[in-house]
C-alpha positions as CSV (number, residue, x, y, z in Angstrom):
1,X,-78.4,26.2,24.9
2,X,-80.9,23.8,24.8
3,X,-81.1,21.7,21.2
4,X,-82.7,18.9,19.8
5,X,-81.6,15.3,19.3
6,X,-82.1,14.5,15.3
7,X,-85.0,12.6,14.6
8,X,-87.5,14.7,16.5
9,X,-90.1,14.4,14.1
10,X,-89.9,10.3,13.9
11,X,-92.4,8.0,15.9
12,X,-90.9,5.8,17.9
13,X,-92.7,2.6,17.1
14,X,-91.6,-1.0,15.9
15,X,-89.9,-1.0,12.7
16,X,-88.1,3.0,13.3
17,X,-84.8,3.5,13.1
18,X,-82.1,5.7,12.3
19,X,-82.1,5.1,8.6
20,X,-85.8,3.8,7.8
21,X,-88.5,4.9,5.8
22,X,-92.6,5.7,6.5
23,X,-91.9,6.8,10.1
24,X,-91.7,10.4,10.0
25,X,-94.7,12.5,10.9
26,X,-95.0,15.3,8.1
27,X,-98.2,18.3,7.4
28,X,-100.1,18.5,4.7
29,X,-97.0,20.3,2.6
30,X,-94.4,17.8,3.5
31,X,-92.5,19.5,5.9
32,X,-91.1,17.2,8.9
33,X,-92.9,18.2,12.6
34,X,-92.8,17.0,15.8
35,X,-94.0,13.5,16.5
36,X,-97.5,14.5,18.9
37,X,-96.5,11.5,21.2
38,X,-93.0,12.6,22.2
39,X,-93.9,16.3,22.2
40,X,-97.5,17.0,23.2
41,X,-97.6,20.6,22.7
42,X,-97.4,20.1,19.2
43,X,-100.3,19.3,18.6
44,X,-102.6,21.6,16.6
45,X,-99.7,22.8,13.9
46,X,-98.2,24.5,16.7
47,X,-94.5,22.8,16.2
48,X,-92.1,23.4,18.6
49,X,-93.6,27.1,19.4
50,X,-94.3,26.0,22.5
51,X,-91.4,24.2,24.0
52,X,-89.0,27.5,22.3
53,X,-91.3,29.7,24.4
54,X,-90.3,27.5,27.8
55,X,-87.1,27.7,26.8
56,X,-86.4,31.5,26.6
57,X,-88.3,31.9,29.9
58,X,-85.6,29.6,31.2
59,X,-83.1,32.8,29.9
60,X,-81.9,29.6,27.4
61,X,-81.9,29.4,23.7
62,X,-83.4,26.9,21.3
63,X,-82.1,24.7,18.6
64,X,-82.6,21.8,16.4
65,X,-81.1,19.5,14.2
66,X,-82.3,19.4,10.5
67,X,-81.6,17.5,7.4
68,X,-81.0,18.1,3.9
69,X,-84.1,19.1,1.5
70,X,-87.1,17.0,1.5
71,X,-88.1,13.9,3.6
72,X,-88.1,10.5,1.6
73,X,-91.6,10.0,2.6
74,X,-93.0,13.6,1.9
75,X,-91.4,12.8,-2.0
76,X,-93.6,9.0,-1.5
77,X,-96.5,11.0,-0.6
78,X,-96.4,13.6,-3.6
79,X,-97.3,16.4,-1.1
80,X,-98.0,19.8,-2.7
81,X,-95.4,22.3,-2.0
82,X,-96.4,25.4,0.0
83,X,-95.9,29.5,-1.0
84,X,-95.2,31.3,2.0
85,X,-96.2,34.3,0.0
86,X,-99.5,33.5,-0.7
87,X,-100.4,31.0,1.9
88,X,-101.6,28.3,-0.4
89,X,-99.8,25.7,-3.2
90,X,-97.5,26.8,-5.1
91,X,-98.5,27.4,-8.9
92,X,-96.3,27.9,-11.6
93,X,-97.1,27.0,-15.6
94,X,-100.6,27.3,-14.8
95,X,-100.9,24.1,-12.5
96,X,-100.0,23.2,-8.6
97,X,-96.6,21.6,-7.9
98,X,-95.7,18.8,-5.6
99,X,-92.9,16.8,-4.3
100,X,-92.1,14.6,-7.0
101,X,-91.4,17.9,-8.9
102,X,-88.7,19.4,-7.2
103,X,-87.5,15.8,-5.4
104,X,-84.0,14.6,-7.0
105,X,-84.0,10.4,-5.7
106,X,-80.9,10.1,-7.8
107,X,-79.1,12.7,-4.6
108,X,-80.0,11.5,-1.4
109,X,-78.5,12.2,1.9
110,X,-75.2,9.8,2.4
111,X,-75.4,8.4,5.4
112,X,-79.4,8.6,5.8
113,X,-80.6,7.4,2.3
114,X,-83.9,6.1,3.4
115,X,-84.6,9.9,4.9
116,X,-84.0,12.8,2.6
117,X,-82.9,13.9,-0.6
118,X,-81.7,17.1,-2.3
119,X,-84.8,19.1,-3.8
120,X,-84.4,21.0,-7.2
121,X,-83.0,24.4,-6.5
122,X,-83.0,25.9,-10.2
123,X,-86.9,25.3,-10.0
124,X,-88.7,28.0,-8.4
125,X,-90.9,25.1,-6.8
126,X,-87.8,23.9,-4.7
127,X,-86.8,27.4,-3.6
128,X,-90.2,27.5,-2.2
129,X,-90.1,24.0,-0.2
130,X,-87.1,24.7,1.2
131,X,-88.3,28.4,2.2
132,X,-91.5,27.1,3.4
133,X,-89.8,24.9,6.2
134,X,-87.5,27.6,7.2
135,X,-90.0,29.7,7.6
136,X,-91.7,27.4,10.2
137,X,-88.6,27.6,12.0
138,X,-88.4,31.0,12.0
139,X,-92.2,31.0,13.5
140,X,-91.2,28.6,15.5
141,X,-88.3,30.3,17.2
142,X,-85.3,28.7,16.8
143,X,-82.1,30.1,17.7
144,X,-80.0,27.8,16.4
145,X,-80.1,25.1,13.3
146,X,-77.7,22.7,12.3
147,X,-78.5,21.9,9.0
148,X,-77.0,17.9,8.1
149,X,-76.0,16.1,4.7
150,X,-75.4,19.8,3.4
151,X,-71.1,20.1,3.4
152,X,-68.1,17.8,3.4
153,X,-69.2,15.1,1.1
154,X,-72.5,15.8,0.7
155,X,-71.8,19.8,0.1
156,X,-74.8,21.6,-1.1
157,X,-74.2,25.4,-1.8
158,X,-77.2,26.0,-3.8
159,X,-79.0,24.8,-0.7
160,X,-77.1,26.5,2.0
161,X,-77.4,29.8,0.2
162,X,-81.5,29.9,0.0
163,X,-81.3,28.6,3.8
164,X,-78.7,31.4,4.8
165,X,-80.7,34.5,2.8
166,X,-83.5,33.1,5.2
167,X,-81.6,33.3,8.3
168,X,-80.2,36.9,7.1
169,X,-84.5,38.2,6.5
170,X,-85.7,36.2,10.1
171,X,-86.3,38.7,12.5
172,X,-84.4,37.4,15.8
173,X,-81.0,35.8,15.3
174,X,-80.8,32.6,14.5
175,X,-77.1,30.6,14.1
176,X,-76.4,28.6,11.1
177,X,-74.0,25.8,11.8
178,X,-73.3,23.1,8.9
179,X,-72.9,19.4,9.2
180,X,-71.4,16.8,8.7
181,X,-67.8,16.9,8.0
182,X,-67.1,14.0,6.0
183,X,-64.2,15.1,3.5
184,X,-64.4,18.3,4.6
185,X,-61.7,20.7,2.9
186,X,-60.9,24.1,3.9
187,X,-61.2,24.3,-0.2
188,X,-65.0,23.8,0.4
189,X,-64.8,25.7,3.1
190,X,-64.1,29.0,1.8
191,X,-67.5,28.4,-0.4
192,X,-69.7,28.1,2.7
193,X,-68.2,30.2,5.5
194,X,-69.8,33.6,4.6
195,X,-72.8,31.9,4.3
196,X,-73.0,30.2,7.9
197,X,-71.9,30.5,11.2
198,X,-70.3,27.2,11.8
199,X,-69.6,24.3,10.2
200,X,-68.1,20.7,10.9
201,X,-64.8,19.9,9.8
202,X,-64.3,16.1,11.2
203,X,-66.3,12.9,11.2
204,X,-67.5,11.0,14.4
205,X,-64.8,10.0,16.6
206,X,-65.0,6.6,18.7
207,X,-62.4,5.3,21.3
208,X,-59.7,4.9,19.3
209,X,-56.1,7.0,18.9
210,X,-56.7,7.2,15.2
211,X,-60.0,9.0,15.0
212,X,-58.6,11.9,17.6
213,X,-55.3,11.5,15.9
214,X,-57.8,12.1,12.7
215,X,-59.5,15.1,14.1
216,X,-55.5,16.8,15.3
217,X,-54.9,16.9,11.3
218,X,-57.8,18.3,9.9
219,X,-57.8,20.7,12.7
220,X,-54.0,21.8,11.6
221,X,-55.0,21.8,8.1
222,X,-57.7,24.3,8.2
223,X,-55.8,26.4,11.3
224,X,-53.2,26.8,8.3
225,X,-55.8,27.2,5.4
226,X,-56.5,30.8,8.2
227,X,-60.5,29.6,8.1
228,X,-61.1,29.9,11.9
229,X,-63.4,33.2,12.7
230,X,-63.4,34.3,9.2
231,X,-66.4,36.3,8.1
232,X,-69.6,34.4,8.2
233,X,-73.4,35.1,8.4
234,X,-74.5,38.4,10.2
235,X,-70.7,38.1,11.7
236,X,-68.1,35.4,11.8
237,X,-67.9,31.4,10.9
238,X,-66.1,28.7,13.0
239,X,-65.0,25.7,12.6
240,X,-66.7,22.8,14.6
241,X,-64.9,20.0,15.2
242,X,-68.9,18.5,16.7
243,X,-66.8,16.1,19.4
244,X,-64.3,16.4,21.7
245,X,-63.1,13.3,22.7
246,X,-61.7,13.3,26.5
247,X,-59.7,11.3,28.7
C-alpha cells in the first residue's frame, strides 16, 4: 500500500496548521485537491490521477485520508455544488445551490473544527456534494479511503451510507475503512460494519501503559460483542485498532 498523510490538500505556508482555517486549496465546486506545490502533477484538475497511475505500475495500491463533508473554507466561499449527472451546478427549486445550503456550522468535525463540517444529507443538494467528491476519487483511482470525523463520537451514518453506495457502483475496488475511534461502541458498530470495510475502535495511543492498557479493553469488548470479520462492504468489516504500540 501506499496512502496519503491527511492534509494533502493544505499549503504549507506560514500561519497552516493542523486545525486552521483559509489554507486549503479547493476547485471551483469546493471539493479539497491537492496543493500544486507539494504535488506537481496535479496541476490542470488532474488530482491525484497521476501519482495512483505510478503507483499501480509499482504493482502497489493507492489510498488517502479524507474528512468528514465539506471543507470550512469551501462553506466560507459559498461554492456551487456540482451534479455529477449533468456536469454542471446543481439546480433544484428552480435556482443553483451552494455550500451555505447544504453546510450544517452547528456540526463540525471534533477534533478539526476549523476544517470541516457535516453537510445536509436529507437535502438532495448534500447528497450531491458528497457524491461529487467521491466521484473524483473514484476517477482518481483510489484503492483505499479512510474517511475521518465519521464514527465513534463523531458517528455519521447518513454520511457513511451515501459514501459506501458509491464505493458499491465504482468500478475497481476501493476499501472503506472508518475513523476515528473516539467512544467507539461495538453498539455503533453494528450500524456501520455492513457498510465499510474497516473501522477504528481506539483513540491515539502515546508512551504510556494506560493508553495500550486502553486499547487491550476495547479490543476485548468488541472481540466479545463477535464484531471482528463480520459482513461488511462487497465482503467483510474489521476492526482497526489504527496503532500498534511496540516495545
Amino acid at each position: 500500500w501506499c496512502i496519503t498523510s491527511g492534509l494533502w490538500y493544505r499549503r504549507t505556508t506560514l500561519g497552516a496548521s493542523t486545525n486552521s482555517r483559509g489554507f486549503d486549496v479547493i476547485d471551483e465546486w469546493g471539493r479539497v485537491t491537492p496543493d500544486p506545490d507539494r504535488w506537481p502533477s496535479s496541476k490542470g484538475g488532474k488530482g491525484f490521477g497521476e501519482v495512483a497511475k505510478r503507483v499501480h505500475s509499482m504493482g502497489l495500491k493507492f489510498g488517502i485520508h479524507i474528512m468528514r463533508g465539506i471543507s470550512v473554507q469551501a462553506y466560507d466561499a459559498n461554492s456551487l455544488i456540482l451534479d455529477i449527472v449533468v456536469g454542471s451546478a446543481y439546480e433544484e427549486d428552480g435556482r443553483q445551490w451552494r455550500a451555505h445550503d447544504v453546510g450544517m456550522n452547528e456540526k463540525v468535525c471534533g477534533w478539526m473544527p476549523e476544517g470541516f463540517m457535516s453537510v445536509n444529507t436529507s437535502l438532495g443538494a448534500g447528497k450531491a456534494f458528497l457524491k461529487s467528491i467521491h466521484h473524483q476519487y473514484i476517477e482518481w483511482g483510489v484503492d483505499f479511503i479512510k474517511h475521518d470525523c465519521v464514527f465513534g463520537s463523531d458517528l455519521s451514518v447518513d454520511e457513511i451510507t451515501i459514501v459506501s453506495q458509491m464505493m458499491k457502483e465504482a468500478d475497481h475496488p476501493i476499501t472503506y475503512s472508518l475513523s476515528p475511534g473516539t467512544s467507539a461502541t461495538p453498539s455503533m458498530a453494528k450500524q456501520v460494519s455492513g457498510l465499510a470495510n474497516m473501522y477504528r475502535i481506539t483513540i491515539d495511543d502515546w508512551d504510556s501503559w494506560r493508553d495500550v492498557a486502553s486499547h487491550l479493553n476495547i479490543t476485548r469488548d468488541f472481540a466479545d460483542a463477535e464484531m471482528i470479520g463480520g459482513s461488511g462492504l462487497l465482503g467483510k468489516s474489521w476492526t482497526d485498532l489504527d496503532m500498534l504500540p511496540l516495545g
